[in-house]
N, C-alpha and C positions, 0 to 999 in steps of 0.2 A: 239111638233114638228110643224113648220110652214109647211102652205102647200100653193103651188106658183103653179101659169102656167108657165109652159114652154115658154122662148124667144126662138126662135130659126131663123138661116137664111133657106132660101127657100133649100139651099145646105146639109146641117145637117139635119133638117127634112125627105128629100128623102133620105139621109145616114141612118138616124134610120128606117125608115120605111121601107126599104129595109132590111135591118139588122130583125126588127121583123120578118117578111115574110118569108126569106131563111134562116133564124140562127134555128141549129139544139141543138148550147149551153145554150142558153136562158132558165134557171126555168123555170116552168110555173106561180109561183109569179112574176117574171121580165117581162115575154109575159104578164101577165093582167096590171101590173103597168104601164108599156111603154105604152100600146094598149092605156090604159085610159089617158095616160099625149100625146100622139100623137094629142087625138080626142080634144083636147083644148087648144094645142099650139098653140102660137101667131108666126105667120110665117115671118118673115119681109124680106127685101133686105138685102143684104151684108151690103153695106153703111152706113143701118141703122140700124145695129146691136149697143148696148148700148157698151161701153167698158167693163162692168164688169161680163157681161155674159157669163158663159163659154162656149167655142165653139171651131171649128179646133183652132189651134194658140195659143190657151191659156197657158196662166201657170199660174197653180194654186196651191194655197194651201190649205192643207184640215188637217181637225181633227178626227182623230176615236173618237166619243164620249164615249166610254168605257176606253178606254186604255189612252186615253191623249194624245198619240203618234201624232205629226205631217209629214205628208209628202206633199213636193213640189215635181212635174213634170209639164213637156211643153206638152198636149195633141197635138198630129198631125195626119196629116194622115196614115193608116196604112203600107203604104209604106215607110215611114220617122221614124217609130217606131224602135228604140236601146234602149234597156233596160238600157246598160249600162250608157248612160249621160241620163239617168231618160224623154226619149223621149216614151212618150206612145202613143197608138193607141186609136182614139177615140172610136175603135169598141170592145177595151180593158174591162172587167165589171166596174170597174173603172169609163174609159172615158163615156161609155152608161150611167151609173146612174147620170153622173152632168151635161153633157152636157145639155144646155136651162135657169140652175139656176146661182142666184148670191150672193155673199157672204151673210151670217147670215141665209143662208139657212140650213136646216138639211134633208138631205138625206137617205134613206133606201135602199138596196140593196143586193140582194142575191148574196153574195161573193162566188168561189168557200168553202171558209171556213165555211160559214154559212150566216147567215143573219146581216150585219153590217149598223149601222148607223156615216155618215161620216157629217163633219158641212163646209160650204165653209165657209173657214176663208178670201182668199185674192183672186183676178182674176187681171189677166193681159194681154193684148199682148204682146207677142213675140219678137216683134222689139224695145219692152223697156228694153230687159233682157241683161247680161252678160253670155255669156255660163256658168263662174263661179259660178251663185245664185244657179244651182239645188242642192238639199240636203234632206234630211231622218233627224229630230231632233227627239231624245229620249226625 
């Protein structure tokens, strides 16, 4: 598994860190892994945020490394969250575990299911999509 610092904008950072603090959902596997990738993320501007980083905005695509199974959604904020057009909440376990990384990444994360490792296959903005791209491929 590769292991990477966290990119993150100065808005996402206070989002996760906030989130550690008062989230009563949080494993305590995900409170120490977060805790630890907080104290060595690289914090930037908005502006200067890399395009491939995932972050609010994104759409991304990911692989369960077990199962093969791919899934794309549009990460947002948790107020713009619809399950139904594959709009998720970055505060979602999901959104917390990728948020900061960039494709070729392999991520771990304590899923309500157990413990999944997820790979960032693609990252994008938002403003480059079609409502039509979101999709679950077997």
């Amino acid at each position: 598994m590769k292991i990477a610092q966290l990119i993150l904008s100065k808005n996402d950072f206070e989002l996760l860190q906030n989130h550690l603090n008062l989230s009563t959902k949080l494993s305590e596997f995900n409170k120490k892994k977060l805790s630890l990738e907080l104290k060595t993320a690289r914090v930037l501007k908005s502006d200067e945020m890399p395009e491939d980083v995932v972050s609010e905005n994104s759409y991304v695509e990911i692989e369960d490394t077990e199962s093969g199974q791919k899934y794309n959604f549009n990460l947002v904020s948790p107020n713009k969250a619809d399950y139904k057009t594959n709009k998720l909440s970055i505060l979602a376990p999901i959104g917390v575990a990728l948020l900061g990384y960039r494709p070729g990444i392999e991520v771990d994360w304590e899923m309500p299911t157990g413990l999944r490792t997820f790979r960032i296959v693609s990252v994008k903005r938002t403003s480059e999509l079609r409502p039509d791209s979101y999709r679950v491929e077997n």
